[in-house]
C-alpha positions as CSV (number, residue, x, y, z in Angstrom):
1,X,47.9,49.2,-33.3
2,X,51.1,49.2,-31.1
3,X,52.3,45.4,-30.2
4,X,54.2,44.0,-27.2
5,X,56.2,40.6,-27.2
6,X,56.0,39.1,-24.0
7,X,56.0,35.9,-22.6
8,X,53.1,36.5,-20.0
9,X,50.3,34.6,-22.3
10,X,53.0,31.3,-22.1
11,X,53.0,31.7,-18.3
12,X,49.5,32.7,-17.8
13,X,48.6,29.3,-20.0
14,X,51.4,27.2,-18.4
15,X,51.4,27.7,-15.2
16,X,48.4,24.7,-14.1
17,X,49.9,22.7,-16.4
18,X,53.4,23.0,-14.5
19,X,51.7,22.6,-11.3
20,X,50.2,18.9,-12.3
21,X,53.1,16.8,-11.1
22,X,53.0,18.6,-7.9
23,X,49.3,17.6,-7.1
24,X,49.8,13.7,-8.0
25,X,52.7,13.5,-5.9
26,X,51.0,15.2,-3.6
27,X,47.9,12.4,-3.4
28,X,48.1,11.5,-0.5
29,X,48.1,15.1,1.4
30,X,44.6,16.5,0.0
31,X,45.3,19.7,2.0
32,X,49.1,20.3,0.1
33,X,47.4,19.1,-3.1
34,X,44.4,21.8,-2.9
35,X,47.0,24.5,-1.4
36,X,49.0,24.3,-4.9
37,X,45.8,24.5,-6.9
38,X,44.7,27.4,-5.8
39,X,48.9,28.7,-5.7
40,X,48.5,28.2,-9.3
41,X,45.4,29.5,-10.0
42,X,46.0,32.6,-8.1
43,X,49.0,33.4,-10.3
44,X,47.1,32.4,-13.6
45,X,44.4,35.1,-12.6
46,X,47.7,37.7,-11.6
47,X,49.3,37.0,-15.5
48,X,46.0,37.5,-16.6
49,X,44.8,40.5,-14.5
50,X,49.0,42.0,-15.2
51,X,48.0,41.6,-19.5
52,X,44.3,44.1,-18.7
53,X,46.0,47.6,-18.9
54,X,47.6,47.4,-22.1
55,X,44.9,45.6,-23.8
56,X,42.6,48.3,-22.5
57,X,44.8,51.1,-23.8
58,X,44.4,50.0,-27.3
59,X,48.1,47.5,-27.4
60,X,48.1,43.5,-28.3
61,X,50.6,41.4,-26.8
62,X,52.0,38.6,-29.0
63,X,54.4,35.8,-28.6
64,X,55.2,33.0,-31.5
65,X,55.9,30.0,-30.2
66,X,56.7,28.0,-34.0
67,X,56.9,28.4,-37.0
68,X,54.8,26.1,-39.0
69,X,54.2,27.1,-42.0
70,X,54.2,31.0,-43.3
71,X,50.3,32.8,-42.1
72,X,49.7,29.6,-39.8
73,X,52.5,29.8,-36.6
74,X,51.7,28.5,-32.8
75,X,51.3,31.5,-31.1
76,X,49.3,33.6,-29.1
77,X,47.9,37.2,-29.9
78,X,46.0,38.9,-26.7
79,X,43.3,41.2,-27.8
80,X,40.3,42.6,-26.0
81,X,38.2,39.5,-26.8
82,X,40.5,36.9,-25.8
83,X,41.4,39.2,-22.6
84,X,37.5,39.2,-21.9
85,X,36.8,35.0,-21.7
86,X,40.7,35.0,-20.3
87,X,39.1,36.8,-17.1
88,X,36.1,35.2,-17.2
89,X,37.9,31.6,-17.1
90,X,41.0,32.7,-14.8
91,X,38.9,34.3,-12.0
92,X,36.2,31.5,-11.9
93,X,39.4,28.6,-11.4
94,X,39.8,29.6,-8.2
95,X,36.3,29.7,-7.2
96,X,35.5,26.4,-8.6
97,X,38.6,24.9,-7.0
98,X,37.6,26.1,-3.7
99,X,34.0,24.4,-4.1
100,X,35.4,21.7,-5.6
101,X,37.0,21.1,-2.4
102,X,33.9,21.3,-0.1
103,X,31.6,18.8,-3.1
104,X,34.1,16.1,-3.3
105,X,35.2,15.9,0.3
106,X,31.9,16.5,1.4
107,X,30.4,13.4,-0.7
108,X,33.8,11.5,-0.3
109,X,34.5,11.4,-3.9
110,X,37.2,8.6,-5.1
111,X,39.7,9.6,-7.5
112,X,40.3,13.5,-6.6
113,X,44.0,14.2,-7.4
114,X,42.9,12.6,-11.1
115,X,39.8,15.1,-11.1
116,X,42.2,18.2,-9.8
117,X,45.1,17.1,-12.1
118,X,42.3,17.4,-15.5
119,X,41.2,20.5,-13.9
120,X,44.1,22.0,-13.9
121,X,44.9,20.6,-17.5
122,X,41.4,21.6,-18.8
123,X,42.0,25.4,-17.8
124,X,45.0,25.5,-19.5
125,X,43.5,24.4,-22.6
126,X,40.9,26.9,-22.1
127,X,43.5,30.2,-22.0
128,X,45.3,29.0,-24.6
129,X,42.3,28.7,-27.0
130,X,41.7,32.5,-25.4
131,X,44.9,33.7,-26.2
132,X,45.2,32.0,-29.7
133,X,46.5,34.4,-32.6
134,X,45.4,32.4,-35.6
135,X,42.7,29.5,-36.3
136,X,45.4,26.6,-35.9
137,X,46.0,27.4,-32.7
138,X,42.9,27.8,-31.6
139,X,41.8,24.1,-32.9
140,X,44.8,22.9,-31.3
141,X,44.0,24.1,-28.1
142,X,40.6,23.1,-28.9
143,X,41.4,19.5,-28.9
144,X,43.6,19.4,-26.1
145,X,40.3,20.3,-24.1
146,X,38.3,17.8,-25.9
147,X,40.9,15.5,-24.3
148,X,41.4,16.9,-21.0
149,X,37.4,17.0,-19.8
150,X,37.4,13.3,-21.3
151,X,38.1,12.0,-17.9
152,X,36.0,14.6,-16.0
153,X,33.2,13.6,-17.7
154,X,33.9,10.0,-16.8
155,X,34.9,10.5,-13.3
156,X,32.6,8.0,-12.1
157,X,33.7,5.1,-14.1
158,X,30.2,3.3,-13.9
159,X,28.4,2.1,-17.5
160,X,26.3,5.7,-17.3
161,X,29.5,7.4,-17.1
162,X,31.2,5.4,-19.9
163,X,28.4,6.1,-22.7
164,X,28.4,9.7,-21.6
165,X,32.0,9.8,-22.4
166,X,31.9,8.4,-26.0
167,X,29.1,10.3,-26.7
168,X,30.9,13.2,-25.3
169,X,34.3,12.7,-27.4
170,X,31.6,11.6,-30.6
171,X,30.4,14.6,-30.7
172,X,33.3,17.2,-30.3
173,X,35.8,15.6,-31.6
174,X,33.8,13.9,-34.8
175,X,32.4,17.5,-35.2
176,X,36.1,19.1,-34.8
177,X,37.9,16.6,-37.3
178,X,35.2,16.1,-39.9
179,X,33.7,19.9,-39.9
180,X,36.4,22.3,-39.2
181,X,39.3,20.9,-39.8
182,X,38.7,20.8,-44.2
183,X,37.3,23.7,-43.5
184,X,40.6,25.3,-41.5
185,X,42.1,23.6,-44.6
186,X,40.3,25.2,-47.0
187,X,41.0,28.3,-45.4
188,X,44.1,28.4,-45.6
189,X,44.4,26.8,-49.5
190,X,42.2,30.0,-50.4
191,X,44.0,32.9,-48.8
192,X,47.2,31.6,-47.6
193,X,46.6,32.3,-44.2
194,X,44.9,31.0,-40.9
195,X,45.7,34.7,-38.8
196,X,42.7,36.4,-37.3
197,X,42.4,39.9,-39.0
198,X,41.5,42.4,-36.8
199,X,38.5,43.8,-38.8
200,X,37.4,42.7,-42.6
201,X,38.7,39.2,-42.1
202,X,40.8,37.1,-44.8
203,X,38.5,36.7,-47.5
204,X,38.8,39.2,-50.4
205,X,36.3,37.6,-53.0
206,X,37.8,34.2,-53.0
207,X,34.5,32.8,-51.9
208,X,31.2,32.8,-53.9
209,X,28.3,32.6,-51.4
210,X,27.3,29.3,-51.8
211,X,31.0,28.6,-50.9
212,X,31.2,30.9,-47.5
213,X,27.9,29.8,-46.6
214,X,28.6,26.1,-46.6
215,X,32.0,26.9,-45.0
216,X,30.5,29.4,-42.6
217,X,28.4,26.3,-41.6
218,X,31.4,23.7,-41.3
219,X,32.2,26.3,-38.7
220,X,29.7,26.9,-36.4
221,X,28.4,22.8,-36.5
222,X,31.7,21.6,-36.3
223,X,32.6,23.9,-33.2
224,X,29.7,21.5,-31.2
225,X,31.2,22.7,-28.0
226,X,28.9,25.5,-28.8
227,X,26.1,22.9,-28.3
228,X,24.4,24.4,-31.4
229,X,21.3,22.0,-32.8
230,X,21.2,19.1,-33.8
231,X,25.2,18.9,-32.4
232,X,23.6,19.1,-29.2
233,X,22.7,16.3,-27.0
234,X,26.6,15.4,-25.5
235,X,25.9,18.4,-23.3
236,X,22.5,16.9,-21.3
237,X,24.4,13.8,-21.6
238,X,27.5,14.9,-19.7
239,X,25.6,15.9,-16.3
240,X,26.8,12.6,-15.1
241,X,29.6,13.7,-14.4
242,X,30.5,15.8,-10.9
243,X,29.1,19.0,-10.0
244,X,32.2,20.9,-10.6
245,X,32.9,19.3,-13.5
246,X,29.2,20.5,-15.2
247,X,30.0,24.1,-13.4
248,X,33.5,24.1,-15.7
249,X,31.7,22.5,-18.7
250,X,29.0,24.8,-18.9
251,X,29.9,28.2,-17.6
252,X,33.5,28.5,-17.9
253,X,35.7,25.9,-20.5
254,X,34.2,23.7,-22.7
255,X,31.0,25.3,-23.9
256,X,32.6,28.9,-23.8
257,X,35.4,27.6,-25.9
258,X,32.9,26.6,-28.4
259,X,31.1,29.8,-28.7
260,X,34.6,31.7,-28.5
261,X,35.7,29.6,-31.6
262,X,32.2,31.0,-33.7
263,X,32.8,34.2,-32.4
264,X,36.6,34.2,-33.6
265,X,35.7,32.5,-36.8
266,X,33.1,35.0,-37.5
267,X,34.7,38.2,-37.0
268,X,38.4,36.9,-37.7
269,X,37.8,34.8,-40.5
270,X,35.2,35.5,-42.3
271,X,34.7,39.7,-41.3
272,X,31.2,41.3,-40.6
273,X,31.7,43.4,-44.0
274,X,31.8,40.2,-45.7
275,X,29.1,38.6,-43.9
276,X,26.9,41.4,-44.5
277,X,27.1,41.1,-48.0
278,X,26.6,37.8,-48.5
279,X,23.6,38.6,-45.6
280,X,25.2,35.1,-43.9
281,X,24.4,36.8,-40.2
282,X,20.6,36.1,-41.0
283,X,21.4,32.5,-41.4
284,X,23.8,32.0,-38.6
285,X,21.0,33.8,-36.5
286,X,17.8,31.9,-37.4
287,X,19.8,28.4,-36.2
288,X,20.4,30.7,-33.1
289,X,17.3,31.5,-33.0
290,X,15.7,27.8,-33.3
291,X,18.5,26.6,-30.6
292,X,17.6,29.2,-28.4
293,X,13.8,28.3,-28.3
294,X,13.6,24.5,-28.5
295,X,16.1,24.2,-25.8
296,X,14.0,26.5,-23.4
297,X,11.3,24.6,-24.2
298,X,12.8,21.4,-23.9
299,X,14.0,22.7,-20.6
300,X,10.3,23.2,-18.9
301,X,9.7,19.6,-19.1
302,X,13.3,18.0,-17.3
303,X,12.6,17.4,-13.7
304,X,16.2,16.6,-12.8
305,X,17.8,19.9,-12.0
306,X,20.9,19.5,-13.7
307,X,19.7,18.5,-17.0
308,X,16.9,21.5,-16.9
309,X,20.0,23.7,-16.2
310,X,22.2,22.1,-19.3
311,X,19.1,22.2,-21.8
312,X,19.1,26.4,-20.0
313,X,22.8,26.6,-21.0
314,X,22.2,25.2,-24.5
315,X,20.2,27.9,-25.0
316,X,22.2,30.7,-23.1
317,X,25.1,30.0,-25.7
318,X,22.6,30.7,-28.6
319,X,22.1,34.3,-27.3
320,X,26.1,34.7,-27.3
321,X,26.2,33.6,-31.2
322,X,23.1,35.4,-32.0
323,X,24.2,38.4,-30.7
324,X,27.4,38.5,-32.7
325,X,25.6,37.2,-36.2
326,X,23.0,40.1,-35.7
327,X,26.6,41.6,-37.6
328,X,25.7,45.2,-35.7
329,X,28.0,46.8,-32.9
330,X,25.6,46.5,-30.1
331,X,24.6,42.9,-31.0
332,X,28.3,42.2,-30.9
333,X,28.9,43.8,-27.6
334,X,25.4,41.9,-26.4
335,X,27.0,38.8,-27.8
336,X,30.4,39.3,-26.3
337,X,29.2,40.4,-22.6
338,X,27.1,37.4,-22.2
339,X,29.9,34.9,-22.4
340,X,30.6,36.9,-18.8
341,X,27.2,37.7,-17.7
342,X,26.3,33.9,-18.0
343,X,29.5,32.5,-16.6
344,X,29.1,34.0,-13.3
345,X,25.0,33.3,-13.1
346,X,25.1,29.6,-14.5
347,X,28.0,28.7,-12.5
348,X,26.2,30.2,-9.7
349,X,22.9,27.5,-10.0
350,X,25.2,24.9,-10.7
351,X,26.8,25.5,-7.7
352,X,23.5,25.9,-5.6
353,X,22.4,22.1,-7.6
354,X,25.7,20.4,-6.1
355,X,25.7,22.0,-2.7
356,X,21.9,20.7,-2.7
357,X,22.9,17.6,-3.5
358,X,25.9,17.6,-1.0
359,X,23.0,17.9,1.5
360,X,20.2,16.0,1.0
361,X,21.0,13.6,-1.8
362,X,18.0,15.3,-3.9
363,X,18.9,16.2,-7.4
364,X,15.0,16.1,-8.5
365,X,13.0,19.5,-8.9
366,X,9.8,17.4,-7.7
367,X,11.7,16.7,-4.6
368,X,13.0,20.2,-3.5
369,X,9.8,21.7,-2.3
370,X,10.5,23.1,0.9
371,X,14.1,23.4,0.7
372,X,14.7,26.9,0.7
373,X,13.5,27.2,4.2
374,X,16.5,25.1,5.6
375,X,19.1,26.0,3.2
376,X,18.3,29.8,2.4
377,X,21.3,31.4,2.0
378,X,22.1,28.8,-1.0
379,X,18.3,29.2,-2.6
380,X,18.6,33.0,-2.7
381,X,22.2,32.5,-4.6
382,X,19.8,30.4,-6.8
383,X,17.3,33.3,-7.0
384,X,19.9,35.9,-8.0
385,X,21.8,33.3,-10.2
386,X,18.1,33.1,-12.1
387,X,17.5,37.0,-12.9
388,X,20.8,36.8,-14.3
389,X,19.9,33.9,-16.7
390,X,16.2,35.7,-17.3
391,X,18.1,39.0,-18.1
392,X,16.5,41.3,-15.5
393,X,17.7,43.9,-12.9
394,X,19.7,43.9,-10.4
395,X,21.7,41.8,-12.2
396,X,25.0,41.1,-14.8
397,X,22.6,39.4,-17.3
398,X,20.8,42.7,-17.4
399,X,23.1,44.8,-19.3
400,X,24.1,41.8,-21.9
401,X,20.6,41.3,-22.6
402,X,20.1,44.7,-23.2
403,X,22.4,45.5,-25.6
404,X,21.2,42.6,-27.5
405,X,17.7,43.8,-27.7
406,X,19.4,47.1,-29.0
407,X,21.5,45.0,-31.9
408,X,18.2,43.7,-32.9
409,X,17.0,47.4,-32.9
410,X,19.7,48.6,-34.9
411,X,20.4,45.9,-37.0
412,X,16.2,46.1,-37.6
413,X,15.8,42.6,-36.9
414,X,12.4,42.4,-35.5
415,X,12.2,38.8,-35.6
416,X,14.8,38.3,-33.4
417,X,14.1,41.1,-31.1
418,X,10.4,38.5,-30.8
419,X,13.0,35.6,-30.0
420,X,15.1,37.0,-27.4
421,X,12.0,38.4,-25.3
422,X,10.2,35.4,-26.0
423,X,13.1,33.1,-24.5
424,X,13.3,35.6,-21.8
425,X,9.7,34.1,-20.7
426,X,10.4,30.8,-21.0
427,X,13.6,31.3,-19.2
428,X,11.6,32.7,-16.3
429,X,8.9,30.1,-16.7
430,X,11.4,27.0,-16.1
431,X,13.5,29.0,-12.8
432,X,11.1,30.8,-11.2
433,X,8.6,28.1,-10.1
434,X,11.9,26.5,-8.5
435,X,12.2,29.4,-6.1
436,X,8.2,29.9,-5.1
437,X,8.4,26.4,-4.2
438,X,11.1,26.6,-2.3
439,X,10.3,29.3,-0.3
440,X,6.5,29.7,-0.4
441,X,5.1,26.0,0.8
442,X,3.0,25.1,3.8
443,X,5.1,22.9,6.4
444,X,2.9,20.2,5.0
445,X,4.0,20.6,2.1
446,X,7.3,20.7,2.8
447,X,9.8,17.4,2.1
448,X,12.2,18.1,4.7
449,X,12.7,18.0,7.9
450,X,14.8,19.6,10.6
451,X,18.0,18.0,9.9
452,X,18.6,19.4,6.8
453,X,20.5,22.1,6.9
454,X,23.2,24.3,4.6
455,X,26.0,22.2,2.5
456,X,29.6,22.6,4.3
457,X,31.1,25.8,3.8
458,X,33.5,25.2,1.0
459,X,29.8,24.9,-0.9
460,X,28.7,27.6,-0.3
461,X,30.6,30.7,0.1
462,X,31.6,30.1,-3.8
463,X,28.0,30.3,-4.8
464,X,27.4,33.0,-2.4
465,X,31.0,34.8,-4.1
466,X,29.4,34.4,-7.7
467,X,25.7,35.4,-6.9
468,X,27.3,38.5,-5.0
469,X,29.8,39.3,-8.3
470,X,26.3,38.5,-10.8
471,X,25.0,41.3,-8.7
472,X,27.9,43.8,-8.8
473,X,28.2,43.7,-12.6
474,X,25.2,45.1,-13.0
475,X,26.5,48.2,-11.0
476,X,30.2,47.7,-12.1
477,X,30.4,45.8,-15.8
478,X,34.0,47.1,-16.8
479,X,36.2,45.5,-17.5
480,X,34.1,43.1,-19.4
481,X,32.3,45.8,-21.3
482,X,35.2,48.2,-22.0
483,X,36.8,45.3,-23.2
484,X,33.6,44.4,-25.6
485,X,33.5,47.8,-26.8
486,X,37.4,47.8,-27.6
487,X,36.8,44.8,-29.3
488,X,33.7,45.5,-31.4
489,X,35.7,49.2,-32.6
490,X,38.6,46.6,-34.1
491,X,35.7,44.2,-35.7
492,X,34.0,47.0,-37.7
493,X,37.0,49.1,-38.5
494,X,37.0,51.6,-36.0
């Protein structure tokens, strides 16, 4: 495999980080402070976009930043995985910069150079976890975004917000210092080294399987971005904060980040050869399996939309891990293409929750009965933002879905093949009664009346950009699943 030094993965991660001092001293002209976010973003998304080619043709770009100690550098190692969440994270900056815009003007939010500022921090975190070469890195990165979203989530500064934010920063970074860093250290006692391998992983029987399965378990817990069970609850919790702010935590940075890190770990660390001889997929999958269906269930019964769409997301993440301990290439590529396919859906009815919000106030299902009939354009984003999530045609979440059910096929796991169509239901079960009642109500029933009308335009032309783009990846996957495919070849020696 042919390798490139180049600096691009530095600029691609820097470049909203340089831009930071620019937006505070820019405070107090909101119009120069958003015209440099989105300067910045667009040339994160250009580095990015510049880096597709080469990955695609089978090349890895590398930079080393320091030297730490021999097998565990700072540097950055762009492969087809880390290119696939890079994309996914680059491209959806912009968009939820330019609805950040039209939610925190429209509702007059305070403190919106500090929300901007983290936002621009928190995406840099997020690429450099993407572009990470070896597992020290990655936790690095990992805990600069741990950091950065700290004041996001406690944007409002009220009590609410406050206990949010500890339990937010209890969770990830108690899970994070106490779980995988001994592990990482571990790691790295037993083999020397912390680099992802490209396929078999570092491990050449220096583990007995009581060993890799508790450290296999460190892992995936202590990565609680993932919002795996019982390391859950700091996710519901977190809806406090701004609309954007949930949009970034659960479609594109922090939870994504988390499953990225279980993903790496899995296939960089440990190796699906080794896991499948240990058989450690099955027990990766069954906690999956158990996230995946409590948190849909949990999900029916939260009336606040927000909080049903974080217990949905809790859930969505399952399917990515799922996917990739099913240890079989099309459950890998299922695994992989759903970090996409659900980006650009739940960002979608996060989007369509704020812009709600933005115009009427209402942030209870009970009280949104009626409303796509005044704001129609934004209830049919939520519509197609749903099939996505449910998994069905026309739409991105289709062809992730699909290949999933086909690992569980060809990896002969029937039980899990009952799981994922099971969770399909209750996925449909909890968003589809949302949309009927929106649309299909007498004007009796009907809680709102003729002033009500769409959210400001900032509001929705993102959501109606990501419904559109849920859409077209059903047509038009690639990149994301060339780059899935590319990957999966490296993971099992291809």
């Amino acid at each position: 495999m042919e390798t490139i030094i180049s600096i691009k993965p530095l600029l691609a991660v820097l470049v909203s980080l340089i831009v930071i001092p620019v937006l505070i001293s820019s405070s107090d002209k909101p119009n120069v402070r958003e015209a440099w976010t989105f300067i910045a973003g667009t040339i994160k998304l250009l580095l990015v976009v510049s880096m597709v080619p080469a990955v695609l043709s089978g090349k890895v770009i590398v930079l080393t930043l320091f030297k730490i100690a021999p097998g565990a550098d700072i540097a950055f190692r762009v492969d087809a995985l880390g290119m696939l969440f890079a994309l996914v994270a680059a491209s959806l900056y912009i968009i939820t910069s330019m609805y950040s815009v039209g939610y925190m003007r429209g509702l007059n939010e305070h403190g919106q150079t500090r929300f901007v500022s983290f936002f621009a921090l928190a995406i840099s975190a997020t690429l450099g976890a993407a572009f990470s070469a070896n597992l020290l890195t990655l936790y690095l990165f990992y805990e600069v975004l741990s950091l950065a979203t700290y004041p996001l989530v406690t944007h409002h500064q009220d009590e609410k917000s406050r206990v949010s934010g500890r339990r937010y920063l209890i969770f990830i970074l108690g899970t994070s210092i106490g779980l995988v860093l001994p592990a990482m250290i571990y790691c790295y006692h037993a083999t020397g080294t912390l680099e992802f391998a490209t396929a078999g992983g570092i491990f050449t029987g220096q583990l007995s399987k009581p060993a890799a399965t508790v450290l296999l378990l460190m892992f995936v817990f202590g990565f609680a971005k993932a919002g795996i069970m019982p390391f859950h609850s700091w996710l519901p919790a977190a809806m406090v904060a701004p609309t954007p702010v949930s949009a970034l935590l659960h479609a594109v940075a922090v939870v994504k980040v988390g499953v990225f890190s279980i993903v790496r770990v899995i296939t960089g660390i440990f190796g699906i050869d080794f896991l499948l001889s240990f058989n450690l997929g099955a027990v990766v999958a069954a906690i999956a399996s158990f996230t995946i269906l409590v948190s849909s269930c949990i999900a029916l019964t939260q009336d606040e939309l927000k909080r049903r769409l974080a217990y949905s997301t809790i859930g969505q993440l399952s399917y990515i891990i799922l996917g990739v301990a099913l240890l079989s290439p099309k459950g890998v590529t299922g695994g992989m293409l759903h970090i996409a396919m659900h980006a650009f859906g739940k960002i979608t009815l996060f989007f369509v929750a704020g812009a709600i919000f933005v115009a009427t106030g209402k942030k209870y299902i009970s009280q949104m009965v009626g409303i796509g009939k005044k704001m129609p354009v934004t209830m049919a984003a939520f519509f197609i933002g749903s099939l996505s999530i449910i998994g069905l045609p026309p739409t991105g979440g289709f062809i992730s879905k699909w290949y999933l059910v086909l690992g569980t096929l060809e990896g002969d796991q029937m039980i899990m093949l009952f799981v994922l169509l099971s969770s399909s239901l209750l996925n449909a079960a909890y968003f589809m009664p949302i949309f009927y009642k929106a649309f299909f109500c007498t004007k009796e029933e009907s809680m709102f009346d003729d002033k009500v009308e769409e959210a400001p335009l900032m509001c929705v032309v993102p959501l109606v950009i990501t419904a559109l783009i849920s859409l077209g990846l059903f047509f038009i996957p690639q990149p994301f699943l060339n780059l899935a495919q590319l990957a999966v070849k490296g993971f099992f020696g291809g």
